[in-house]
Residue, then its C-alpha position, 0 to 999 in steps of 0.5 A: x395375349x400373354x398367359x397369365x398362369x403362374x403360380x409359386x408352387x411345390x413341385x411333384x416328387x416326380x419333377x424333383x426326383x428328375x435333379x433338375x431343380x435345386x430349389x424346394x419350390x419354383x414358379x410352375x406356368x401350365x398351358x392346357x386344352x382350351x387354351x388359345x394363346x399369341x403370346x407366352x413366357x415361363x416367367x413374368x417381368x421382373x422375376x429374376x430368382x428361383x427355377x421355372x417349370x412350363x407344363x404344356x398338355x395341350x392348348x395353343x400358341x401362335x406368336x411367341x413362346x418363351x420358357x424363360x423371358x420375351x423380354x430378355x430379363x436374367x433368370x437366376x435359376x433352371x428352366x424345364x419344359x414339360x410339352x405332351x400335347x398341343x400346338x406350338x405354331x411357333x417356335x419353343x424356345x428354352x430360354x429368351x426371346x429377345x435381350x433386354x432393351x436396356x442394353x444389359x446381358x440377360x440369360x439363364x444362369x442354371x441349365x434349360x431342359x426341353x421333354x416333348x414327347x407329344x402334340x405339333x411343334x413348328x421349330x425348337x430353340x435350346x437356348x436364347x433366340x433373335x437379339x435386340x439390336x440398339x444402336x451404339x453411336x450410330x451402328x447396330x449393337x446386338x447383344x448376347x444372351x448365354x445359358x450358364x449350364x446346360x442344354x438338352x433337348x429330348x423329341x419322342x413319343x409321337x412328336x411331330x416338329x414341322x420345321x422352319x421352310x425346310x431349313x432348321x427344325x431344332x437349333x440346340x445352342x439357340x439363335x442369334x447371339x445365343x451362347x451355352x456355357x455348357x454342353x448341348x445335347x439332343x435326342x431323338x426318339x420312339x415315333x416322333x418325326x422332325x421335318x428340317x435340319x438339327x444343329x447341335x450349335x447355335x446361329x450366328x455368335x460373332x466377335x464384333x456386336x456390331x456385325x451381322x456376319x462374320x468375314x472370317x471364322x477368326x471372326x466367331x465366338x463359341x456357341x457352345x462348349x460341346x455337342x450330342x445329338x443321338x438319333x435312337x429312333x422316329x424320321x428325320x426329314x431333313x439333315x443333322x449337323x453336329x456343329x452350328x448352323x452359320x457365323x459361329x463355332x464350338x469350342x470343344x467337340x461335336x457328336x453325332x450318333x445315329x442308333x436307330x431310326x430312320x434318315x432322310x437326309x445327310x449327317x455332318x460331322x460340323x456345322x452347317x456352312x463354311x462360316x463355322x467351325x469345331x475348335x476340337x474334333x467332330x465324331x459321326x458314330x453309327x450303330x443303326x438306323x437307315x438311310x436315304x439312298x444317295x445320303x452323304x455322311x461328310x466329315x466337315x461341312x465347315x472348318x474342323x480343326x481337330x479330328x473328323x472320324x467316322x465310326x461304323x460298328x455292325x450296320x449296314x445302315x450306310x449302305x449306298x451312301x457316300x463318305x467324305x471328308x472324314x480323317x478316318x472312317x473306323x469300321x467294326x462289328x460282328x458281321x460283313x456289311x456294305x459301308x457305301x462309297x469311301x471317297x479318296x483321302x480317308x484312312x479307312x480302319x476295317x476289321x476284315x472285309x472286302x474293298x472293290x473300287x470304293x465300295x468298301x464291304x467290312x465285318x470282323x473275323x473275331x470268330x473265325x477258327x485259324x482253319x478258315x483264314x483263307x476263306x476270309x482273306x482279301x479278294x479283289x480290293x482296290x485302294x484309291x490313291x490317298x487312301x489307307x486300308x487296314x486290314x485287322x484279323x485277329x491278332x494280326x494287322x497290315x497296312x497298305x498304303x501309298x501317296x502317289x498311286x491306286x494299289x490293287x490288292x488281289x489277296x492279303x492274307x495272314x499266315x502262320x508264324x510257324x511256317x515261316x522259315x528263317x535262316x538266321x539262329x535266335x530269330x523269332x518271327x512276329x508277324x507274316x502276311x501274304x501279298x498279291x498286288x497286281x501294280x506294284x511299282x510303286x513304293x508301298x508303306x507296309x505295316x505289320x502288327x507284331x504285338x511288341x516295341x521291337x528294338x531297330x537293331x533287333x528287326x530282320x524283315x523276309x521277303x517270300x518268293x516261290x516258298x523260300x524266305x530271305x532276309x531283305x532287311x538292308x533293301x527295304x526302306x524306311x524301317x520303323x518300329x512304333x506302338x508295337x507295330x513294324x513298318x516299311x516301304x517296299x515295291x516288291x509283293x508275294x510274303x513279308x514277315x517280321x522277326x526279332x532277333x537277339x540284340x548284338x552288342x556294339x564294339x565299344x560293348x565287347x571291348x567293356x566285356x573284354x575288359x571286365x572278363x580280363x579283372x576278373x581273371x586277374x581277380x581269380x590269379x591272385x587269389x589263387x596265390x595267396x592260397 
């Protein structure tokens, strides 16, 4: 049974006050408590113009549920779902069911916005979901759908979405042959609990339409521009990809932010198979919330093309989890936390904090008087191969890091620039830590923040043995100064400190100045003369 309930109508101040409508009226469709329904869509056959509005506050659908179309007919307009209560024994899904059979494109040219905040939903499509497949001279011909706008998706009150087997609980950019112009954006929130995967992309968006699967990831169109999905409250029983679910690709970047709530489950940074991919870069922010013990926090799941960075700000939220396949890990905040276990071949960015094996345990020293810097030095770090720890208390930062071999960190320490004694007239030091490494036989990229571009010729690096500070400028190698920050490479450990000194002119310079100082004493000679 198809519902029936529509009717063109002025919508409340409320619904306008919301800017999601441009038009003045819109077909407005409601499902309510009594209703027993198979079949349901927010527009009827041939309506083409104007916005759609459903209102579901309880009442039943068991079969199909379209916001805009189960036929695949273009809606030039938004389409808004308002659910509170009910039963979505299927799945809701924000634009159309199948395209049109006539072999034409269908979709929504405006943008899909999805509010349940109550009632039971078995699985939330964003966009378009399955495809009509005809055949073309013989092959199957699957035909794309797309939203010309916009997605969001918002899931909270007391929700409950039962999930699909286990596998997806809410697809943003839609099924099959769905495609968002746009960007997509998915919220959980309050109590509500969603039980199976979240996508911020869609599933299976392939060049050729005569292709099921892709062979290749040069074989898929983009599903999406860009994605967020936002955990700010509720449980997830199930695992949170940024990107697409399989055989597709977003064109921009993908985000995932995890503010609260609780996750049973993993978070990837991209897709959720090999077969996809993040043309731009893939951002895993978390600044709350809990984990399962043993979750995995991954980077790439799929094929990033950009930048997979993690970034943690004053949680322990990961704590006993695993981290891998990030480009960087950024930790930061205002309090020491355990960020769980860093696997080899990140770039781990701490502000403070303490590193054993891989257990990485990180806060910031941003209030700690300059009298306390030795209770907040480096104990015990054990830097694995690959691996990059920087090291950042307040204005000061030092980097350790090496390709070929694991570096035990006993101690790394900021000192006071004042108590660095150098030979040479003019030097101003910039910087100066305190090192002690137990294997130090390998060459070690050193890097000093010492708050200034420095000239090359202008860097004179000291080395501290036993209290006295010598200048091994000429027996440190690759010397580079960059973004206000000095590097380089070094197999010997106890102090390094950076200074400045005053430019020395070069021969060519002196002969210049030579040349000038001769005119004008010439200059001077000759007027004496006339006087």
């Amino acid at each position: 049974m198809e519902i029936t309930k529509h009717k063109k109508t002025k919508l409340s101040v409320c619904a306008l006050a919301f800017g999601f409508f441009t038009a003045a009226s819109a077909l407005a469709a409601s499902i309510s408590e009594g209703d027993n329904l198979g079949k349901f869509q927010g527009a009827p056959e041939n309506y083409a113009s104007g916005d759609v509005f459903v209102e579901i506050t309880g009442g039943k659908v068991s079969d199909q549920f379209a916001g805009g179309s189960l036929t695949g007919q273009q809606i030039d307009g938004n389409v808004k779902i308002e659910m509170t209560g009910g039963d979505m024994a299927t799945w809701l899904i924000g634009g159309n069911v199948y395209s049109s059979k006539d072999g034409s494109f269908g979709g929504v040219s405006g943008n899909i916005d999805i509010s349940v905040t109550g009632g039971k939903v078995f699985s939330i499509r964003g966009g378009h979901s399955l495809m009509n497949v005809d055949h073309v001279d013989g092959a199957p011909h699957r035909d794309t759908m797309t939203v010309s706008g916009n997605v969001s998706i918002y899931v909270g009150g007391n929700t409950v979405v039962t999930g699909d087997n286990d596998k997806e609980a809410i697809l943003g950019a839609g099924g099959s042959q769905s495609s968002v112009k746009g960007d997509v954006s998915i919220t959980i929130d309050g109590n509500a609990s969603v039980s199976g995967a979240i996508y911020g992309g869609a599933a299976r968006t392939v060049k050729d339409p005569t292709k099921y699967a892709a062979d290749s990831v040069d074989d898929l169109t983009d599903g999406v521009r860009n994605t967020f999905v936002t955990v700010k409250g509720g449980t997830i029983n199930g695992d949170i990809y940024g990107g697409a679910q399989k055989h597709s690709s977003v064109g921009g970047d993908t985000n995932v932010t995890i503010e609260g709530g609780s996750i049973n489950g993993n978070v990837y940074a991209g897709g959720g198979s090999s077969m996809t991919l993040v043309r731009g870069n893939a951002t895993v922010t978390i600044s709350g919330g809990t984990f399962a013990g043993g979750a995995v926090i991954d980077g790439c799941a799929g094929t990033v093309e950009g930048t997979s960075v993690l970034n943690i700000v004053n949680t322990g939220a990961t704590a006993g989890t695993t981290i891998q396949n990030f480009d960087k890990v950024v930790v930061s905040g205002t309090s020491s936390f355990t960020i769980g276990t860093v696997a080899g071949g990140v770039t781990v960015t701490a502000f403070g904090g303490t590193l054993e094996g891989t257990q990485f345990t990180a806060g910031t020293v941003a209030n700690v008087s300059a009298d306390e810097f030795g209770a907040i030095s480096q104990e015990n770090q054990n830097v694995a191969a690959n691996t990059s720890v920087t090291i950042s208390q307040k204005s000061d930062t030092v980097t350790l890091s090496t390709a070929s071999t694991a570096i035990t960190v006993a101690k790394a320490e900021s000192l006071d620039t004042g108590t660095v004694s150098v030979s040479e007239i003019g030097a101003v030091v910039l910087s100066a830590w305190s090192f002690e490494i137990a294997n130090s036989d390998a060459d070690v990229m050193v890097t000093l923040d010492v708050g200034q571009d420095v000239a090359l010729d202008s860097i004179r690096v000291y080395h501290e043995e036993n209290g006295d500070w010598t200048d091994v400028t000429d027996q440190v190698g690759n010397i580079v100064s960059k973004n206000g920050k000095v590097s380089f490479t070094t197999n010997k450990f106890s102090g390094y400190a950076v200074a400045a000194v005053p430019s020395i002119p070069e021969p060519s310079t002196f002969g210049l100045l030579a040349g000038l100082a001769a005119l004008a004493l010439a200059g001077t000679r000759r007027r004496r003369k006339k006087a």
